[in-house]
Residue frames relative to the residue before (quaternion, step in Angstrom):
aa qw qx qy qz dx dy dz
X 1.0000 0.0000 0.0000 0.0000 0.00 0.00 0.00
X 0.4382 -0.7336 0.4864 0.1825 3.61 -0.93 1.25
X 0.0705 -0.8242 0.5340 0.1748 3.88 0.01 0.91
X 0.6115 -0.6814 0.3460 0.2051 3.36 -0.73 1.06
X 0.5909 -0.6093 0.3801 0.3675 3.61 -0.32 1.24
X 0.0353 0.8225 -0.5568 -0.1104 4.17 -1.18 0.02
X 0.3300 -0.8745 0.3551 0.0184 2.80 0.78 2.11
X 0.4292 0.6973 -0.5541 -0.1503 3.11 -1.50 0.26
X 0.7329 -0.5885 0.3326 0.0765 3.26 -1.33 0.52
X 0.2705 0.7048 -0.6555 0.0215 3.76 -0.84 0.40
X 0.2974 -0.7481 0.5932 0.0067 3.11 -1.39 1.12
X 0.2025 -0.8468 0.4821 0.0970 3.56 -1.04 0.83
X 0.1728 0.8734 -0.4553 0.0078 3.72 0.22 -0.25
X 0.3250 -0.7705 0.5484 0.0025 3.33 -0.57 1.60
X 0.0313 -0.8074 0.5888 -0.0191 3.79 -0.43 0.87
X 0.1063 -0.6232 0.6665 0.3951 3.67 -1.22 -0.63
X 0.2851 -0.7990 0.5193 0.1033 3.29 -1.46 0.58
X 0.4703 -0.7825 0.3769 0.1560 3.34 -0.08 1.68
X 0.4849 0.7375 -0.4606 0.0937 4.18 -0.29 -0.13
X 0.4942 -0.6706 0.4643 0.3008 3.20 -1.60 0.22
X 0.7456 -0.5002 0.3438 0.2752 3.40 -1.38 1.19
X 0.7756 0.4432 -0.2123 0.3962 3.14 0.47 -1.05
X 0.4241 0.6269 -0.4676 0.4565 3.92 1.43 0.06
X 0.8919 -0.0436 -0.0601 0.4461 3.34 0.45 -0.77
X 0.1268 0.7099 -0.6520 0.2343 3.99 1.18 0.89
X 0.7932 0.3266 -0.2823 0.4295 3.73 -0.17 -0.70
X 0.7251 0.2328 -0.5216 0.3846 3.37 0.00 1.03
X 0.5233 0.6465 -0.4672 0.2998 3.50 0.95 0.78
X 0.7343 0.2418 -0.4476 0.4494 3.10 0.74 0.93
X 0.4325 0.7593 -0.3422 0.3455 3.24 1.49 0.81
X 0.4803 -0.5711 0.5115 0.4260 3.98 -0.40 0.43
X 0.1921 0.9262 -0.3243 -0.0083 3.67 0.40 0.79
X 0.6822 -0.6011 0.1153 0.4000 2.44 1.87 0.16
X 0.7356 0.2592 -0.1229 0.6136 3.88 1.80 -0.52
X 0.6040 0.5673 -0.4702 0.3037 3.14 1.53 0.97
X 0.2189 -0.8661 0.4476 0.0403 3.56 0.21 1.01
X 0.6521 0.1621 -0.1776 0.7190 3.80 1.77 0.26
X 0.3298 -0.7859 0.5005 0.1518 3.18 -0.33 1.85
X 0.6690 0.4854 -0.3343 0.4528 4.10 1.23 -0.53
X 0.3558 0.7913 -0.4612 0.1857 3.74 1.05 0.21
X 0.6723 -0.3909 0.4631 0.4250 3.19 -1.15 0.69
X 0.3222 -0.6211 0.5918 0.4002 3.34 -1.90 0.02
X 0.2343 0.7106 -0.5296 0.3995 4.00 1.60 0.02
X 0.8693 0.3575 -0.1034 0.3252 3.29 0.38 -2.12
X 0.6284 0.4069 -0.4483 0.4885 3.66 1.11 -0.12
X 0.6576 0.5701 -0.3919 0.2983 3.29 0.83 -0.61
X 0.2161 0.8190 -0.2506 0.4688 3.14 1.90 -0.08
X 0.7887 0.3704 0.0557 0.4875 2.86 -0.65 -2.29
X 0.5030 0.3435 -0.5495 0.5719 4.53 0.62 -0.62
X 0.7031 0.5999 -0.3738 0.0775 3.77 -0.29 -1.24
X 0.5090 0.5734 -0.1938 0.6120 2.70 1.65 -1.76
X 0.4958 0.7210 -0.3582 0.3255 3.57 0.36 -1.08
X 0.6837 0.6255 -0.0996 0.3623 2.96 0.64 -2.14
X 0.8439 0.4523 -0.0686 0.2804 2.43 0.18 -1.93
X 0.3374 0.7214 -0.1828 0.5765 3.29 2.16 -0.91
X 0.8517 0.2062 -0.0599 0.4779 3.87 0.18 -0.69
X 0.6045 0.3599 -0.4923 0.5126 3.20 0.62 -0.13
X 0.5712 0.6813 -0.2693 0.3701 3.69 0.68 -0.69
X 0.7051 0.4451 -0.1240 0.5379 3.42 1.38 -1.17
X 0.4705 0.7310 -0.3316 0.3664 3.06 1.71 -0.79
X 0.7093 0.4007 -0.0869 0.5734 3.50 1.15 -1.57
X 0.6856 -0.5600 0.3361 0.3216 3.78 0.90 0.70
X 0.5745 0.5525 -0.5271 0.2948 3.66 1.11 -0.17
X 0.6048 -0.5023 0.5113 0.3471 3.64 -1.71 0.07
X 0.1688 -0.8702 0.4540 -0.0899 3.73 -0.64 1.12
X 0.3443 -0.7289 0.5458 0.2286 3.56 -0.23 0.83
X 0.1175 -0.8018 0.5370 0.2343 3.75 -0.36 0.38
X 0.8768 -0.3154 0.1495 0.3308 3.07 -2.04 0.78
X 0.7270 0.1426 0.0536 0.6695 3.50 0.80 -2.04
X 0.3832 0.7260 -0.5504 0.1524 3.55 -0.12 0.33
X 0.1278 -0.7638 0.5795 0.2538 3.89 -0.69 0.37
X 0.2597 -0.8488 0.4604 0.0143 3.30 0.16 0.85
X 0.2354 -0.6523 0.5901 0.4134 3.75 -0.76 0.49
X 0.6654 -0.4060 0.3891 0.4909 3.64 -1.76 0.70
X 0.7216 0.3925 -0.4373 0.3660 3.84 -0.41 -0.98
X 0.6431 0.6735 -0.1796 0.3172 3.30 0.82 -0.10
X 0.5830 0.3838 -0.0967 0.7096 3.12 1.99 -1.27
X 0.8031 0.2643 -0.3749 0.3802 3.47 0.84 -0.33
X 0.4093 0.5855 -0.5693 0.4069 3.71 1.36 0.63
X 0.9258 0.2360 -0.0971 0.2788 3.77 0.72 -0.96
X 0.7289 -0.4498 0.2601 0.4457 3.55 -0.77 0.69
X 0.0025 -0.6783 0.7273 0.1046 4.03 -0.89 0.67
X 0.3159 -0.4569 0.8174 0.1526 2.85 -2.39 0.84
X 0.6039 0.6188 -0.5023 -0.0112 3.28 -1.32 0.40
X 0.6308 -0.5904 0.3937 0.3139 3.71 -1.27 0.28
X 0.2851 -0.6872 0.6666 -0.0462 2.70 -1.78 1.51
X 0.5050 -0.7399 0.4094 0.1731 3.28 -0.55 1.73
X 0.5985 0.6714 -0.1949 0.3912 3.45 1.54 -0.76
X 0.6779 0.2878 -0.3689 0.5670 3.68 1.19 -0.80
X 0.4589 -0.7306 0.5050 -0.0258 2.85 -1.97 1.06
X 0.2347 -0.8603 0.4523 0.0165 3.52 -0.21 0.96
X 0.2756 0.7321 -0.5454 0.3011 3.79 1.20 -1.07
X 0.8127 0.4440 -0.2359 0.2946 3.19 -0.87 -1.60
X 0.7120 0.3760 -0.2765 0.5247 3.59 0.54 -0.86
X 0.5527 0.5934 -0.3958 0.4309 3.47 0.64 -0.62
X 0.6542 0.5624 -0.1509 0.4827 3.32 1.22 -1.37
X 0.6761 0.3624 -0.2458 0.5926 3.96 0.46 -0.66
X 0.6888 0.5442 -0.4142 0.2404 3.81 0.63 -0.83
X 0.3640 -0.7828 0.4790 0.1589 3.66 -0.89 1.37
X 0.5776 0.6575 -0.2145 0.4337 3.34 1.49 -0.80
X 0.1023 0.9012 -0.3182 -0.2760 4.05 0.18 0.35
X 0.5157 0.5341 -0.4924 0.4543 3.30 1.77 0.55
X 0.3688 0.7533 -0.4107 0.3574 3.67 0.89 1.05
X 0.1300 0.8337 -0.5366 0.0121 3.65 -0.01 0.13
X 0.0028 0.7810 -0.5894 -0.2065 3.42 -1.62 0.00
X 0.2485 -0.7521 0.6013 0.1054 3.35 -1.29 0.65
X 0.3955 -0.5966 0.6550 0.2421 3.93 -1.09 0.43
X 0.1889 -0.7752 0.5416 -0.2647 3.08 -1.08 1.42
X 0.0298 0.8298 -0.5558 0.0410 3.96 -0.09 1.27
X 0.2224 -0.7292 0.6463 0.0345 3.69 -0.59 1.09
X 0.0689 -0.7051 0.7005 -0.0860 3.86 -0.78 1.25
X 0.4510 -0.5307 0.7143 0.0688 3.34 -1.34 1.54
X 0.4445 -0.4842 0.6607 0.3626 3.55 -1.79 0.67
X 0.6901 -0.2951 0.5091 0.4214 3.00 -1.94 -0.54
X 0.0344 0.8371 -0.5411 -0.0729 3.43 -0.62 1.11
X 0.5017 -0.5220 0.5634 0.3980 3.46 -0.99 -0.24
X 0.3052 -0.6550 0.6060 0.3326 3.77 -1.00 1.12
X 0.0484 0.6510 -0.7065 0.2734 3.43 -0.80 1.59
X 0.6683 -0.4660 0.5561 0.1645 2.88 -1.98 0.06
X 0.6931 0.4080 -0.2235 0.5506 3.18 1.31 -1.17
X 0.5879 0.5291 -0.4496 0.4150 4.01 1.02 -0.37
X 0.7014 0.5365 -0.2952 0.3648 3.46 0.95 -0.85
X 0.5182 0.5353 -0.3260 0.5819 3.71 2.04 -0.66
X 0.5758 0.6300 -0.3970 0.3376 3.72 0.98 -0.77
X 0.5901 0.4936 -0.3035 0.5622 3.29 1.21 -2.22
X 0.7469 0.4647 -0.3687 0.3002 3.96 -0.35 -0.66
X 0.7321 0.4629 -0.3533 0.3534 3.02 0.66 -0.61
X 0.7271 0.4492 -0.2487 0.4557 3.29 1.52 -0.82
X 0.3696 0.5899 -0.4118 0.5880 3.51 1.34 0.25
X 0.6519 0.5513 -0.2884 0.4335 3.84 0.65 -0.82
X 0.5678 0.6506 -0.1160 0.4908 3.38 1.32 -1.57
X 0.7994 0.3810 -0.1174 0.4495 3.22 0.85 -0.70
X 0.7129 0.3766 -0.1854 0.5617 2.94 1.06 -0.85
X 0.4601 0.5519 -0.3306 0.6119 3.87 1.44 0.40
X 0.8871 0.2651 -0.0168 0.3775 3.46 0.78 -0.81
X 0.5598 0.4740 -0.0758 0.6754 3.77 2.65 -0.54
X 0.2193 0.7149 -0.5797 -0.3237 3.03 -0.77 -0.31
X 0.2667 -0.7693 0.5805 -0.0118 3.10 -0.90 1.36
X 0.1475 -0.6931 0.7055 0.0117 3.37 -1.91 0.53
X 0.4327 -0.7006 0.5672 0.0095 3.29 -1.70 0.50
X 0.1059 -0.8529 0.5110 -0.0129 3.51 -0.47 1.14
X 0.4501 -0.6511 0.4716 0.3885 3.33 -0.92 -0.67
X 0.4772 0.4242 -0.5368 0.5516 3.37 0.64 1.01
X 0.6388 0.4266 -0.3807 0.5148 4.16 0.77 -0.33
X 0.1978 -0.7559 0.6231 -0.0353 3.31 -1.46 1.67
X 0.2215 -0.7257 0.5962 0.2623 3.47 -1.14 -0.15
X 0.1812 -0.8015 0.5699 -0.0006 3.35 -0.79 1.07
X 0.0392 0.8164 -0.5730 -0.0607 3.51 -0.92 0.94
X 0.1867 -0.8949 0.4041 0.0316 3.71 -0.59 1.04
X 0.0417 0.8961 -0.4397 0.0431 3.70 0.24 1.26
X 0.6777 -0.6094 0.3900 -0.1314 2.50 -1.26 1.85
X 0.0440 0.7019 -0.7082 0.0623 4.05 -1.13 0.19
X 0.5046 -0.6693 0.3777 0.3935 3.05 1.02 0.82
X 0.7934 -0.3490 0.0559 0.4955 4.18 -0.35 -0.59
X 0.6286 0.6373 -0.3496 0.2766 3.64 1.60 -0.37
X 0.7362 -0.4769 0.4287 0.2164 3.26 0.98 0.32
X 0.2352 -0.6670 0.6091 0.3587 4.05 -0.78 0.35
X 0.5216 -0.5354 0.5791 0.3254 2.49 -2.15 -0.31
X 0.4908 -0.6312 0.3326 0.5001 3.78 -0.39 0.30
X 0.5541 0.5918 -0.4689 0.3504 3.57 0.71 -0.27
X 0.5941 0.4639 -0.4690 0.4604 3.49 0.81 -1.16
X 0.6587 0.5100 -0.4269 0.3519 3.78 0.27 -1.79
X 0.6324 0.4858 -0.3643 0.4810 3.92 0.62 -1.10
X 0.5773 0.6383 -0.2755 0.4282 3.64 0.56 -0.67
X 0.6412 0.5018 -0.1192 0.5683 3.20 0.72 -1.66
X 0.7744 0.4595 -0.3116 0.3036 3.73 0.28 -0.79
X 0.5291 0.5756 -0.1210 0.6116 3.12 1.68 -1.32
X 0.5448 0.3301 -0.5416 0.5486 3.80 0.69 -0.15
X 0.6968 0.4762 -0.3958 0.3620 3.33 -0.12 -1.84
X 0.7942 0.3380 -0.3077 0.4005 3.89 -0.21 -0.46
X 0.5115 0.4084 -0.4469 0.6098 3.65 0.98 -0.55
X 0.9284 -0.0675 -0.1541 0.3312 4.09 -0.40 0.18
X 0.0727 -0.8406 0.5146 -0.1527 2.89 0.77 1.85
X 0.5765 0.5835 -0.3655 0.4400 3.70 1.31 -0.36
X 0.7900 0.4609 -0.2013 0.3507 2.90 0.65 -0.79
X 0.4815 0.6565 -0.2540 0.5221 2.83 1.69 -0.40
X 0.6656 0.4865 -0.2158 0.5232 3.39 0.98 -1.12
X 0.5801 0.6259 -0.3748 0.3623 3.42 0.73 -0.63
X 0.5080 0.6799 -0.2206 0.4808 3.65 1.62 -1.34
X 0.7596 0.4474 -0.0580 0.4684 3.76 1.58 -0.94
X 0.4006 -0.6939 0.5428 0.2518 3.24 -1.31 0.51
X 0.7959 -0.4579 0.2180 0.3307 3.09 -1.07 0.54
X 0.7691 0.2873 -0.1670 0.5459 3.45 1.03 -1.18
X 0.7009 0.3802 -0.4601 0.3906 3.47 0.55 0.55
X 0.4937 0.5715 -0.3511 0.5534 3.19 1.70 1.02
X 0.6722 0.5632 -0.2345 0.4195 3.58 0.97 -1.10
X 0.8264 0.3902 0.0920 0.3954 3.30 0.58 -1.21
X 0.3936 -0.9000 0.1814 0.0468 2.95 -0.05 2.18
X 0.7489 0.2507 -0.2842 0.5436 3.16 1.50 0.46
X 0.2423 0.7233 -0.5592 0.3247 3.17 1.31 1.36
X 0.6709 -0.5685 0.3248 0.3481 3.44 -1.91 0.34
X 0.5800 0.5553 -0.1814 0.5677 3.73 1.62 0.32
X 0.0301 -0.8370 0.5030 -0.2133 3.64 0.46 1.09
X 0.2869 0.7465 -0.5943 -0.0854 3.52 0.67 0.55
X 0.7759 -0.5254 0.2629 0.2297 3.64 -1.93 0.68
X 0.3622 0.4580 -0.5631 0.5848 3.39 0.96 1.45
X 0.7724 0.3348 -0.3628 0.3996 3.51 0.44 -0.14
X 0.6598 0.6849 -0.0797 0.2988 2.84 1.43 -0.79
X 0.7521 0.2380 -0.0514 0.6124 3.59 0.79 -1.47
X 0.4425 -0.6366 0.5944 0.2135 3.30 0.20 0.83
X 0.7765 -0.1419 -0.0215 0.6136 4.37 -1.20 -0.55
X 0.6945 0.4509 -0.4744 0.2988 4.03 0.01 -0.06
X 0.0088 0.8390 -0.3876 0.3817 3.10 1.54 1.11
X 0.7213 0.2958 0.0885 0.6200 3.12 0.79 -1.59
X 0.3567 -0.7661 0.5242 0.1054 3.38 -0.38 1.90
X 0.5769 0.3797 -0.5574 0.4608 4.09 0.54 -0.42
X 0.6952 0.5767 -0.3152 0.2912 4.21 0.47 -0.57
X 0.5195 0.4987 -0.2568 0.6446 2.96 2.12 -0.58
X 0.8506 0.1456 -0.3806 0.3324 3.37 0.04 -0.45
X 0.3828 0.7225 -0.4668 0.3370 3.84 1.37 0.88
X 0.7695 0.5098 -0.0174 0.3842 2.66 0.97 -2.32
X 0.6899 0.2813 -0.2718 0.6091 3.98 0.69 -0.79
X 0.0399 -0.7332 0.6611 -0.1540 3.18 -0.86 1.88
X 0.7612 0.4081 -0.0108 0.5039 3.28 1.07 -1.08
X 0.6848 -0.3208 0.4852 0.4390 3.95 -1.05 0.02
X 0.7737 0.3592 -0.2023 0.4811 3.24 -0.15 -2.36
X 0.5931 0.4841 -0.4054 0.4996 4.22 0.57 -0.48
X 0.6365 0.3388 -0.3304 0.6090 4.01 0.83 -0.13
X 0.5285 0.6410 -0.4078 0.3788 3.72 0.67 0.10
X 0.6136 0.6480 -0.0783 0.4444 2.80 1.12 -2.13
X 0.6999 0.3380 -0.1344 0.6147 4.00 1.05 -1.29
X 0.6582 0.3077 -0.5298 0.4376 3.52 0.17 -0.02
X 0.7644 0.3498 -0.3556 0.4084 3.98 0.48 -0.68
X 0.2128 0.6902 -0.5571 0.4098 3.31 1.09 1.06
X 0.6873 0.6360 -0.1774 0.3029 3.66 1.32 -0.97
X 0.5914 0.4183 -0.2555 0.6403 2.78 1.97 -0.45
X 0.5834 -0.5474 0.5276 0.2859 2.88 -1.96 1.02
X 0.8542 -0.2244 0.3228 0.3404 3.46 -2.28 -0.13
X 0.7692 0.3867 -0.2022 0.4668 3.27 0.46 -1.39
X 0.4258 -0.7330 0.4834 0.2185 4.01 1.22 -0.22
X 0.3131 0.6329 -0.5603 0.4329 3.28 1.26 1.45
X 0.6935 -0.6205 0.3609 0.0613 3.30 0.30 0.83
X 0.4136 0.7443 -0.4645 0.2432 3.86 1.13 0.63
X 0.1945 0.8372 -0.5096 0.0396 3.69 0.69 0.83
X 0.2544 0.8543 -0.2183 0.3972 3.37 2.60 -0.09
X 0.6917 0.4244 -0.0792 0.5789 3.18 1.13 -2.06
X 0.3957 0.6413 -0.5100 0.4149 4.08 0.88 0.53
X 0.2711 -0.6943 0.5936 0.3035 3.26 -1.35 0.43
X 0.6737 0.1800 -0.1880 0.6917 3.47 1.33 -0.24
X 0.1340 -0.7958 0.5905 0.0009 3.32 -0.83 1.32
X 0.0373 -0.8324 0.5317 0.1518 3.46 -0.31 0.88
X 0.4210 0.7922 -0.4410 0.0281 3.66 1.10 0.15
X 0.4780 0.6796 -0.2999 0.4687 3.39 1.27 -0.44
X 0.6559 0.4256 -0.2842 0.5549 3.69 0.82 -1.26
X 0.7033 0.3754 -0.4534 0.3986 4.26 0.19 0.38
X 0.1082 -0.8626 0.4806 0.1148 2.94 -0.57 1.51
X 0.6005 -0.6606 0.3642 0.2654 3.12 -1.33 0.47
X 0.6383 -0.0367 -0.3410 0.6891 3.20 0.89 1.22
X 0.5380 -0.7369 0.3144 0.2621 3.26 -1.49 0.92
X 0.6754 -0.5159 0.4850 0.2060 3.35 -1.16 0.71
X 0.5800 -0.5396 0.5675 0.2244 3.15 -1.14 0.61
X 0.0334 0.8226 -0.5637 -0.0668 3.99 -0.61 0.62
């Protein structure tokens, strides 16, 4: 008997956040409370006010909030919403074009709790995506990704779904691409790797769904992800399946 999957979800979404200096210049040399490195840049506190921000207005409306300095236990960080920064989105450029000089921007990574894949998680992500965008003003580049991470709570897949899953992702890789700009398609060490670049012979879905019989045959395709030299870029996937091989094998 097939026991029905018990999905859940976490969502990531990288933004930049547009604002003016002067909202929060006067508490940077104040004891304000989210500086946890008293020699920090002002780049990096000005940072840490944003997040800040963002951190209260958020609570304002009753949601659950990871805080700035907190060391949370895990069940904890993954019950509530995080603000935090991703070394990866890129700002330069705007900084460059920007005529305005009490403007600034800062990269910015919103994390969803652990949700259930529901209807109501997906009204949850919207509403707080509203919140923000009512209350930020924010923008998108091409260094900022969205990342969605799915879950079986602790048992693990079966290899059929994962084999499943692969054979989708390549049977509508267009369409997938379509979801993309250009340069996070083109360009072989971009954050978007779709599985022509990627899986080397499991390219060819009748070879996937011959060839991966086993775990160690799902092993074999995930370090497809990594380059020649074996630096590890299974990151630079649009479908990453490294997480789904487990280190000992699962029931199927």
């Amino acid at each position: 008997m097939t026991v029905p999957l018990d999905l859940t979800i976490g969502v990531e979404i990288e933004l930049v956040v547009y604002y003016d200096i002067r909202r929060y210049e006067g508490f940077l040399s104040s004891d304000y409370g989210v500086f946890d490195e008293p020699k920090a840049s002002d780049a990096t506190k000005l940072n840490r006010l944003v997040r800040a921000d963002i951190i209260e207005c958020l609570r304002r409306k009753g949601l659950p909030v990871n805080g700035l300095l907190d060391a949370p236990k895990e069940q904890d960080t993954i019950s509530c919403w995080t603000i935090s920064v991703d070394e990866s989105i890129r700002t330069a450029k705007e900084e460059r074009t920007n005529e305005w000089d009490e403007a600034r921007y800062t990269g910015v990574e919103i994390k969803t709790p652990a949700l259930y894949y529901s209807q109501s998680s997906f009204v949850q992500i919207q509403d707080v995506t509203n919140i923000l965008k009512q209350n930020f003003t924010l923008l998108t580049n091409d260094s900022c990704g969205l990342h969605v991470h799915v879950g079986n709570r602790s048992h693990g897949f079966p290899l059929t779904t994962i084999k499943n899953l692969g054979l989708f992702a390549k049977a509508f890789e267009r369409q997938f691409n379509s979801l993309h700009p250009i340069e996070r398609i083109d360009k072989p060490h971009q954050y978007y790797r779709p599985p022509t670049r990627a899986w080397g012979k499991f390219t060819v879905p009748e070879t996937m769904a011959s060839e991966i019989e086993t775990y160690d045959d799902l092993c074999e395709l995930v370090n497809k992800l990594n380059d020649a030299k074996g630096e590890g870029l299974s990151r630079y996937s649009a479908h990453n399946f490294m997480n789904m091989t487990p280190a000992t094998t699962w029931g199927s």
